[in-house]
TIPAFI-76393 format. One record per atom (N, C-alpha, C, O): x, y, z. Coordinates in steps of 0.001 Angstrom, whole numbers, plus 524288, in hexadecimal, padded with zeros to 5 digits. Atoms other than C-alpha are relative to their C-alpha. Layout:
BEGIN
XYZ...
//
This chain:
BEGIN
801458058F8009FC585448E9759E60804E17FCBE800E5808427FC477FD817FB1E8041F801B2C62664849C5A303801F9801798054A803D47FE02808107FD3E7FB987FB04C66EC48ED45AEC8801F07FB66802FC806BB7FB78803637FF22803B37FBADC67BA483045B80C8010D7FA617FEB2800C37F732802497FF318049180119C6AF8476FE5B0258048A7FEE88042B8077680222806367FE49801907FD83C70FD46E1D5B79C802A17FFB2805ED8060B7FD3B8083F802147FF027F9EDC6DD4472CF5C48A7FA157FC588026E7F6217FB4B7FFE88048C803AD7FCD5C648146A455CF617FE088055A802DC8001B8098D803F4804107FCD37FD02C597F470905D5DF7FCF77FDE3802A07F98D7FAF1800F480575803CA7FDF4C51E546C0D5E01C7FB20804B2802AE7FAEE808A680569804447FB6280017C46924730B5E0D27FA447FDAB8039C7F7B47FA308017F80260802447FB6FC3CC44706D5EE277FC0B802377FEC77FBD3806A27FCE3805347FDA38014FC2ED14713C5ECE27FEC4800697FAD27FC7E804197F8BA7FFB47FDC480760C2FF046EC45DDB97FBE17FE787FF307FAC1801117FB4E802C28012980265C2384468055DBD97FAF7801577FFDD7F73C7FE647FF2A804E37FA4480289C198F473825D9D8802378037E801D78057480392805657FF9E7F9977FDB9C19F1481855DAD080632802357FDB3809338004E7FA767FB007FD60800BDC256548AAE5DAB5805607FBDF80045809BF7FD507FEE17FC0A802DD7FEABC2D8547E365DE65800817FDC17FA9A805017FCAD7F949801EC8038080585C2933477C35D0DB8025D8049C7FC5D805DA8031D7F9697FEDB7FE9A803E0C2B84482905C91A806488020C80001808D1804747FCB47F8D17FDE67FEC8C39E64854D5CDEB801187FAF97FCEC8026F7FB2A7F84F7FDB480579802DAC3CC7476E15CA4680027800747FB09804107FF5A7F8778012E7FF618062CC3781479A35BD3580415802197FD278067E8003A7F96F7FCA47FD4B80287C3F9C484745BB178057D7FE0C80010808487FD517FC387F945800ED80051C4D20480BC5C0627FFD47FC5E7FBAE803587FD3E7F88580005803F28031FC4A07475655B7C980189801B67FA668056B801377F79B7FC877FCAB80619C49BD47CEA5ABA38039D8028F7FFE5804F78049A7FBC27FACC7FB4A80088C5473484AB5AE26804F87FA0780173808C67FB1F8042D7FDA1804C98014DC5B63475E35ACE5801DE7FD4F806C2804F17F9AD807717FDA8804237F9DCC5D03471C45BDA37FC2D7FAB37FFF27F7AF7FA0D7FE5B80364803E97FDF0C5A234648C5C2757FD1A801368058A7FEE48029F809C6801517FE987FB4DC5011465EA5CAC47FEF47FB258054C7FFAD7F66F804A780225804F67FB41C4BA045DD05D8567FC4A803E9801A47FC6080880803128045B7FD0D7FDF9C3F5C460175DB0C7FD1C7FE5B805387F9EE7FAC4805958037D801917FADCC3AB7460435E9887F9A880112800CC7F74E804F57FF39804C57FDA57FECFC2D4045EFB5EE8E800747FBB580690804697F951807E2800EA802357FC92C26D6458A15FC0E7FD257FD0D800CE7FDA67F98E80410803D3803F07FFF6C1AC6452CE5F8D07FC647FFC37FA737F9B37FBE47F981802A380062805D4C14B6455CC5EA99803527FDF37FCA78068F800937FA407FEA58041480486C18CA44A4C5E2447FF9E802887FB6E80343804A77F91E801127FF158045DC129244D855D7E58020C805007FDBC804BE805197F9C17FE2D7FB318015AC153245B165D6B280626800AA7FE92807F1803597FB027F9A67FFB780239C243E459315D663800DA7FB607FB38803DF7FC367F792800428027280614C22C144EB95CBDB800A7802D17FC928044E803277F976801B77FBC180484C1CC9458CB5C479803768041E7FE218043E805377F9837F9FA7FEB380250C28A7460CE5C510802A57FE687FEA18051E801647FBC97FD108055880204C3076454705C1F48002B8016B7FA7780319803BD7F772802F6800AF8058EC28744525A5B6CF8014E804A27FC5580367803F17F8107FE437FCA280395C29E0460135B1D28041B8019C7FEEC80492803967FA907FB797FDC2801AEC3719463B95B29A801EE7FAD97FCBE804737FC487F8E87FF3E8045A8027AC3971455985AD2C7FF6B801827F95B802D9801EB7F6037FFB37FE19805CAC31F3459C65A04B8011B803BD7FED17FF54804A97FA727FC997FA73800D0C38AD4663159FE0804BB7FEFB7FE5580721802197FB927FB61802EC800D9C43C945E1459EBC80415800D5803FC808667FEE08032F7FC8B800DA7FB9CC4A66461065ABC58007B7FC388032E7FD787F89D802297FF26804327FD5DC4FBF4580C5B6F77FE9E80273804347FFD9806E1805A08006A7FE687FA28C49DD4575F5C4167FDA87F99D802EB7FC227F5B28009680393803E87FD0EC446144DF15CF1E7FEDE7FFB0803C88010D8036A805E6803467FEB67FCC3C3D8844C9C5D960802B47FEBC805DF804A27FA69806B27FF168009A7FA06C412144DDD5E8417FD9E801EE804417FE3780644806408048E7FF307F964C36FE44C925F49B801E37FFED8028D8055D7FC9D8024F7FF217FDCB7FBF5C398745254600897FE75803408022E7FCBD8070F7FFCD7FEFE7FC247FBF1C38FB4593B60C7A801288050D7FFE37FEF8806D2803CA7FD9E7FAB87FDD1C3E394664660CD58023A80196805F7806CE802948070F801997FEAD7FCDCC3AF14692761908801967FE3E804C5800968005C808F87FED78029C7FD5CC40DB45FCF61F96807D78012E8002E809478015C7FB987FABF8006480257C51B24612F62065801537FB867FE9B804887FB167FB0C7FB97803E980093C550F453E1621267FD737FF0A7F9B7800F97FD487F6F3802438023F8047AC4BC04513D613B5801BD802E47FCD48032C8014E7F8857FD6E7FA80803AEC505845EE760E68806357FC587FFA4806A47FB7B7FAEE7FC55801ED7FFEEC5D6D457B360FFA7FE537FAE87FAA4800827FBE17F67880025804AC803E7C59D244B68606B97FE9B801087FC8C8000A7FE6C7F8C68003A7FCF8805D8C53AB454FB5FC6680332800F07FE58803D27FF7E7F9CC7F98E7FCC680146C607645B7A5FB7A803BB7FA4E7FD53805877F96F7F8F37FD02806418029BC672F44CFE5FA627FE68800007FC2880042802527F85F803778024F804CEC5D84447855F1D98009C8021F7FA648008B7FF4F7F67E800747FC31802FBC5E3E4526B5E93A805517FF7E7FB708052E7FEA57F6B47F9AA7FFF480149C6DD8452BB5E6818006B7FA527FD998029A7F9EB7F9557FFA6803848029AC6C69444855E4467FD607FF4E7FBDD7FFFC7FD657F84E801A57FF1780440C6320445B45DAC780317802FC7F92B8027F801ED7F4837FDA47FD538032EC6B0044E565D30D80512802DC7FFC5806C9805917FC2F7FA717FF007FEF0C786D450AD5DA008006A8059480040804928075C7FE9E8013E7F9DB7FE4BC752D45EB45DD2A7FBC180393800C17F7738023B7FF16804467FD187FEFAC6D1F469605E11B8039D805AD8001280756806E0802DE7FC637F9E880257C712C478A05D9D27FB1F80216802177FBCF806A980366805347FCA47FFB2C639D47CE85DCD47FBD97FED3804CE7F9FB7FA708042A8032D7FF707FB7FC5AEA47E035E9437FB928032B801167FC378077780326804477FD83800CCC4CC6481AB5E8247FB847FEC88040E7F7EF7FBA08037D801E7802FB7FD1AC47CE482065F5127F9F2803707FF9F7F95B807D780177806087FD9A8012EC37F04851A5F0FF7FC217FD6B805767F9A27FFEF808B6802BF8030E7FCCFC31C647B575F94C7FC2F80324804447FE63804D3808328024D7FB207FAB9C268148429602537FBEA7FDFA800D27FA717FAB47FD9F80520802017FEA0C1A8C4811E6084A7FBFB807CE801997FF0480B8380130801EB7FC777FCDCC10B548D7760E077FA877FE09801CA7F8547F9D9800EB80462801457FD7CC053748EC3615427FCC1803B1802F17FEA7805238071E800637FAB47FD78BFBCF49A1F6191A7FC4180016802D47F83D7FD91802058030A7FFBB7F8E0BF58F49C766259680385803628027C807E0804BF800F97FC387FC6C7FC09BFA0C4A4D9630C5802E07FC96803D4801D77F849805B57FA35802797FE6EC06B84A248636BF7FD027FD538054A7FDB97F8B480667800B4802A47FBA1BFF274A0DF643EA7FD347FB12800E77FCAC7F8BB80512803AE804F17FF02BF6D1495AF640D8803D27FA477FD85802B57F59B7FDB77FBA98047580287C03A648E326399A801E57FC9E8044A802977FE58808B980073805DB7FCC0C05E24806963FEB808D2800D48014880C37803BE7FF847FB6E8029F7FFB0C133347C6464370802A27FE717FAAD805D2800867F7BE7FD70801B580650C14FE4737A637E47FE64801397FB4C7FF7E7FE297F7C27FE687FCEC80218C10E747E4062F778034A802367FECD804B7801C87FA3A7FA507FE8D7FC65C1C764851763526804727FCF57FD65807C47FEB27FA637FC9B80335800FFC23CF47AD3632FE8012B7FBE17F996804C47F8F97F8467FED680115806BBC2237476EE623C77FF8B804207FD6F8026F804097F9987FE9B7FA0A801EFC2148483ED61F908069280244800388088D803A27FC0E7FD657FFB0800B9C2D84486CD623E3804FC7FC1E7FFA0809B87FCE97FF567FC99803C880271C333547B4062130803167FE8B7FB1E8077E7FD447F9AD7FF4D800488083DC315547A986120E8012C802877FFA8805DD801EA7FECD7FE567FBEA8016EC32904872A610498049E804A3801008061E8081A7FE067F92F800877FCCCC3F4D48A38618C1802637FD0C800D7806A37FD8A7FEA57FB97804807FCDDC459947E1F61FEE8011F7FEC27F9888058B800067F8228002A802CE80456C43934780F6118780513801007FD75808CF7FE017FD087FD0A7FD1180336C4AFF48196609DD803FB8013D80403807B380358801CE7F926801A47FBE6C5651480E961520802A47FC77800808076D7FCAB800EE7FDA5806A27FF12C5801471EC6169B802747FF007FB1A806927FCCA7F9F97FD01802BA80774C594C470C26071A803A2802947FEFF806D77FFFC7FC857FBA77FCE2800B9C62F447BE66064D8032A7FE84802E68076A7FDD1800C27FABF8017E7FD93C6B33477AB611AA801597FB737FDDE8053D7FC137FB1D7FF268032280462C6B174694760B38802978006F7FC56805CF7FD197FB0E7FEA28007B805FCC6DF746EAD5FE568051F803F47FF188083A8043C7FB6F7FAA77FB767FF71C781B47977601D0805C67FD897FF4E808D17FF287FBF57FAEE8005B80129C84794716760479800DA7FD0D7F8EE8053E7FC707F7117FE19802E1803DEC830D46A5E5F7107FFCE804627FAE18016E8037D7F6727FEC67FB4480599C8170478DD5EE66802ED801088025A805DB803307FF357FB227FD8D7FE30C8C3C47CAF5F87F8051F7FD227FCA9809427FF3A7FB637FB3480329800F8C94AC472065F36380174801D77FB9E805E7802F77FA2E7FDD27FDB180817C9335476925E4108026C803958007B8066E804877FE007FEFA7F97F80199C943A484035E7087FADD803177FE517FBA8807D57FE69804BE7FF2080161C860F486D15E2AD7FB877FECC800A47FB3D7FAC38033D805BD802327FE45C7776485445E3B87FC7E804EC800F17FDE080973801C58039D7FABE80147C6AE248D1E5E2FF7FA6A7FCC58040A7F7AB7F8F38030D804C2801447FDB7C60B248C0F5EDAE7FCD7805A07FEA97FEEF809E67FDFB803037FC3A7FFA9C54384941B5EC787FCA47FE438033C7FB267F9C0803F4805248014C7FBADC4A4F495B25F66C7FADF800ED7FCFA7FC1F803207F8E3802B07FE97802B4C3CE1497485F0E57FCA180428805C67F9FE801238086F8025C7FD6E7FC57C36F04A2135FBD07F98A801847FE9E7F62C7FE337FDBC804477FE407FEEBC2B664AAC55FB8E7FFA88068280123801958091B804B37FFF37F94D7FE82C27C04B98F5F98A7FF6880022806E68021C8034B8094F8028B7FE7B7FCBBC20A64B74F606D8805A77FDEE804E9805AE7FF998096B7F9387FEFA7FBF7C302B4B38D60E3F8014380400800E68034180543805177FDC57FA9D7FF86C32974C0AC60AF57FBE0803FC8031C7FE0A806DB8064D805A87FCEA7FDEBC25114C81D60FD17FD9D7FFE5804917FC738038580781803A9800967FE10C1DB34BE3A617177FC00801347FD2B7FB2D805297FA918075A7FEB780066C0EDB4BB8A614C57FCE97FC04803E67FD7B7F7798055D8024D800E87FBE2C059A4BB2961DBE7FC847F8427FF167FB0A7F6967FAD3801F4802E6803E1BFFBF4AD3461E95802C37FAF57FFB68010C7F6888007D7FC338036B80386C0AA54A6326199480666801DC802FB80A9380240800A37FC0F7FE9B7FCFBC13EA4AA67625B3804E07F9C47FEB8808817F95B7FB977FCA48040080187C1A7C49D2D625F7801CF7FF737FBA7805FC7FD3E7FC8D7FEAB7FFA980534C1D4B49D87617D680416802A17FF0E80832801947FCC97FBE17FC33802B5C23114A9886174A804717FEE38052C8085B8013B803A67FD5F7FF497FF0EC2B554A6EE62248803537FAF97FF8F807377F97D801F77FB0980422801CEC311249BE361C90802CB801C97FB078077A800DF7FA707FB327FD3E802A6C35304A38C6108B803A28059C80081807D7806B17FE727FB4C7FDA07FC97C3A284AE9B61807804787FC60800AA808F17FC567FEE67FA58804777FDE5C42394A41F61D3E8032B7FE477FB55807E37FF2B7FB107FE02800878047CC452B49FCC611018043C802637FCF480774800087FA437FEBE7FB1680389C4A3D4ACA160B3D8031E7FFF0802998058D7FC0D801277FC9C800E27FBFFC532C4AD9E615A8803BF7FDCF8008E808537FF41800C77FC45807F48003FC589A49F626163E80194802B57F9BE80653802187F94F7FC367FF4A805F0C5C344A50C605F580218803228021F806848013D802227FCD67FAFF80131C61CC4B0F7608F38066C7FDA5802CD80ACA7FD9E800C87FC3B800B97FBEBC6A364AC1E61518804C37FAFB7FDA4809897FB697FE087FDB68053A80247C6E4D49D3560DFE802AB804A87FBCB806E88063F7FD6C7FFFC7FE4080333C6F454A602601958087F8033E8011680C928030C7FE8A7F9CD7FB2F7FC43C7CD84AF98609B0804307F99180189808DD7F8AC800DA7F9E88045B7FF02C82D44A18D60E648014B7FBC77FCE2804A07F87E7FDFA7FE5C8042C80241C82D749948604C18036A802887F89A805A27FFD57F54C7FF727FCA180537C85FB4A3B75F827806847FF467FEEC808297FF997FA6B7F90F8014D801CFC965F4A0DF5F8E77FE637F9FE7FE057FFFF7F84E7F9D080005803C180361C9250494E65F60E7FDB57FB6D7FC4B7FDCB7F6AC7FB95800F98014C8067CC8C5D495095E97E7FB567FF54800FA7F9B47FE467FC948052A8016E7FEB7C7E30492BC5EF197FBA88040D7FED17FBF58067E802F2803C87FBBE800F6C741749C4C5EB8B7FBDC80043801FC7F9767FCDC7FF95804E4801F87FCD6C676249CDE5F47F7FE758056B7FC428010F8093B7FAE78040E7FACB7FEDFC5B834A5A45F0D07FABC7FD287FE967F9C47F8877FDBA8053D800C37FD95C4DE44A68D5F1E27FBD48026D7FB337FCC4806387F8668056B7FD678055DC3F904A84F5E7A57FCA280203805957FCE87FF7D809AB8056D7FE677FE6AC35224AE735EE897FB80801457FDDA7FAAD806007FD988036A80078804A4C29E94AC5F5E60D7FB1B8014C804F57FA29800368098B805767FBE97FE22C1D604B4CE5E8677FBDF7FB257FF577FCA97F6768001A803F98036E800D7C11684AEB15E5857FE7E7FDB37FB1F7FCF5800877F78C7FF1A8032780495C112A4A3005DB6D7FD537FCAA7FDE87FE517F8427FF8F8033B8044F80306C087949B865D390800F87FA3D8011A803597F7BC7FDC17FE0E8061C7FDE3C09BB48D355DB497FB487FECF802737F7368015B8023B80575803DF7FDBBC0039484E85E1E07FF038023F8063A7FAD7801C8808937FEC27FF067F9E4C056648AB95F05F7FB708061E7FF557F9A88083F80342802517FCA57FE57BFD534961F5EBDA7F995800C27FCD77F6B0804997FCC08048F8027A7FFA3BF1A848E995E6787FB3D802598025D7F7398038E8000380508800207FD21BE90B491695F1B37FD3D806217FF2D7F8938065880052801FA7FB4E80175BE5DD49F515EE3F7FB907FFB37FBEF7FB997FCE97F804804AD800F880360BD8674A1C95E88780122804907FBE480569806B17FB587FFAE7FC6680565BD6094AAEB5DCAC7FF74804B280138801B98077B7FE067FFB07FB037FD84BD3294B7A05E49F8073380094801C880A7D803517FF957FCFD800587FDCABDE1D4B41F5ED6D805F68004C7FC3B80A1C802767FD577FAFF8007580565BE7FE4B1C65E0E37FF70805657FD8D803C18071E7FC547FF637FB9D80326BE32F4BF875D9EB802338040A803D7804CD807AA8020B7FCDD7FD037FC18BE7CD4C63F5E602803FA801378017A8055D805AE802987FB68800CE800C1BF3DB4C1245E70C804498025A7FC4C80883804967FCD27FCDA7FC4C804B4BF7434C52A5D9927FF8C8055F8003180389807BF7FEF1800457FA5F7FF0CBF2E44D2A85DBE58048780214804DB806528067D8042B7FA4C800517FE93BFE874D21F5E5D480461800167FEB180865801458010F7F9FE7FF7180223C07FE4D1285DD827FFA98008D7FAEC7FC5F7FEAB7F7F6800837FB7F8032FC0C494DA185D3E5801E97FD467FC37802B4800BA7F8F7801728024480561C0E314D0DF5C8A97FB0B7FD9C7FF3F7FA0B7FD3F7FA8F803CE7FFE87FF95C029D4CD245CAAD7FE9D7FA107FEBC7FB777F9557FB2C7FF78806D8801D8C03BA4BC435CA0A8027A7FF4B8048E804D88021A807A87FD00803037FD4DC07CC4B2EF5D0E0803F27FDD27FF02803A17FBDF7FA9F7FA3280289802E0C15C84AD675CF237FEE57FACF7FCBC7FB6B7F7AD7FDD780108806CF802A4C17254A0F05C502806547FE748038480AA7800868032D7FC25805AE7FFBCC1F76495715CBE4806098005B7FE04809E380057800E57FE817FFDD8040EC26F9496405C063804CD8055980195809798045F8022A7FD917FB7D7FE2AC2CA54A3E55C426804D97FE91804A38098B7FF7F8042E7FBCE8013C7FCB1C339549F465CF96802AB7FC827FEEE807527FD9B7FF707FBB6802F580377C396A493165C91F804E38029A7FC4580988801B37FD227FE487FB6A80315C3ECB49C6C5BF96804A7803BE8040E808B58053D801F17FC527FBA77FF20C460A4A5E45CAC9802D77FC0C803C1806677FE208063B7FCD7804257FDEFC4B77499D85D15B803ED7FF777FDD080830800797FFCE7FC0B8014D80283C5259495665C5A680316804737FFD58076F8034C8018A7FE637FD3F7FF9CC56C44A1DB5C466803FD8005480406808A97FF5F803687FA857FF7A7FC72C5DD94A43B5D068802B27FA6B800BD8056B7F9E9804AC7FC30806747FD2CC63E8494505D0DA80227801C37FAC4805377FE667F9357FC1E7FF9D805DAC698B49A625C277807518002880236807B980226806927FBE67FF477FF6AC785549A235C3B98003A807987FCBF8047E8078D7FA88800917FC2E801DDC763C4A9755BDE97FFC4803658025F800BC807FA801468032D7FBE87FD61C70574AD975C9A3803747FF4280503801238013F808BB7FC408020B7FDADC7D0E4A84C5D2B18021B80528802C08067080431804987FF867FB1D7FBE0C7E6D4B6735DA507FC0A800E7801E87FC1A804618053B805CE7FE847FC88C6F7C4B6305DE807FF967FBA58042E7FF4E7F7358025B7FFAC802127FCCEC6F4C4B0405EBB47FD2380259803E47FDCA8071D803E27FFE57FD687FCEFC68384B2E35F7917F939802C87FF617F72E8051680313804AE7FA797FFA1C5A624BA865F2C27FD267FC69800B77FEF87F7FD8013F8038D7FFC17FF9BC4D164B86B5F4227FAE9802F57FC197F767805F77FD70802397FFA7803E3C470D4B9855E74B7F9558005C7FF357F7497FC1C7FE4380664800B17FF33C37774BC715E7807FE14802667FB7E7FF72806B57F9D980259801FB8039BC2FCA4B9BE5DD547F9EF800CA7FFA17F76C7FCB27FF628046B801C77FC0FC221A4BE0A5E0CF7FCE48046D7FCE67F8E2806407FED68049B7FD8680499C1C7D4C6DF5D3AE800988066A804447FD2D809B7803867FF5A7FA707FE09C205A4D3925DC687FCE7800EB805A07FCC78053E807B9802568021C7FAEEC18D04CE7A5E8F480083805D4804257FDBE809908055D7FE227FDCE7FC05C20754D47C5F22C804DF804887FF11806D3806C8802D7
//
């Protein structure tokens, strides 16, 4: 409890899902957070609102991702808000399932936007100013299916392939100085992104995996804070998956 007082966090995609419950956590573990989203108002309020009566500090910043030059004014925006950024939580993802051959262009092209360019623009942005301290903690938020592939959900996975990658490689050049990259790969998780599954379709799933549930939210907030701990300051570099024994 406390692990991260007086550390900033900006945490992308905070306002539902796995993005929401990271905020939560760094929060209790005492960081200010900034919470990004792109178009659900309400929903990032609602994180507002709760880490507020929790009694933590955070606030709100809309944007782009996806874009560099806007990924660029998050990064500003951010620092001015709070005169730093120790923590880098790039969650922000979109998916979409159909077969690869019937995927459009600008499928193609916001898929791996959010879910790669995204989490590149905000790290290059945000790099020279943890270079300057000496420190800083980006995490990627990936995907069992970066590591596997699933059928389906080709574009997906080959944006967190990419992902995993972009940590390992950033992870080797930036480690002299003081920067720490790594990566969650969270299995399959109790969020709205996996909603559309009917009640056959959901008991199946769990019979897949050998804890036999679906991940809570909550869980990955939890191994975030963890590795942005100053405790964990020799772990650099992995690809952490999270996924009840999945794979």
């Amino acid at each position: 409890m406390g692990s991260l007082r007086g550390k900033v966090a900006l945490v992308t995609g905070a306002s539902r899902g796995i993005g929401k419950a990271i905020a939560l956590e760094l929060s209790r573990d005492g960081a200010s957070v900034i919470i990004n989203y792109s178009k659900d108002d309400n929903g990032a309020e609602l994180t507002l609102v709760e880490i507020i009566a929790n009694g933590g500090s955070a606030k709100l910043l809309k944007g782009d991702i996806s874009s560099f030059e806007k990924s660029k004014i998050i990064i500003d925006e951010a620092i001015k808000m709070f005169g730093k950024i120790d923590i880098l939580v790039n969650n922000a993802g979109i998916s979409q399932i159909g077969l690869f051959m019937d995927s459009s262009e600008e499928d193609i092209d916001a898929i791996i936007g959010t879910n790669l360019l995204g989490a590149m623009y905000l790290s290059k942005h945000v790099l020279p100013h943890m270079i300057s301290k000496g420190c800083g903690n980006i995490v990627n938020i990936s995907s069992m299916w970066g590591e596997v592939g699933a059928s389906c959900e080709v574009l997906y996975s080959a944006s967190k392939g990419g992902l995993n990658l972009f940590t390992k490689a950033l992870a080797k050049e930036v480690a002299l100085s003081g920067v720490r990259v790594n990566a969650i790969a969270p299995g399959v998780i109790e969020t709205e992104m996996n909603s559309f599954l009917g009640e056959e379709e959901r008991k199946a799933l769990e019979e897949e995996i050998p804890m036999g549930r679906f991940g809570d939210a909550k869980e990955i907030g939890k191994a975030v804070s963890f590795l942005c701990d100053d405790n964990c300051k020799y772990l650099t570099g992995q690809i952490i998956r999270i996924d009840g024994g999945m794979i």
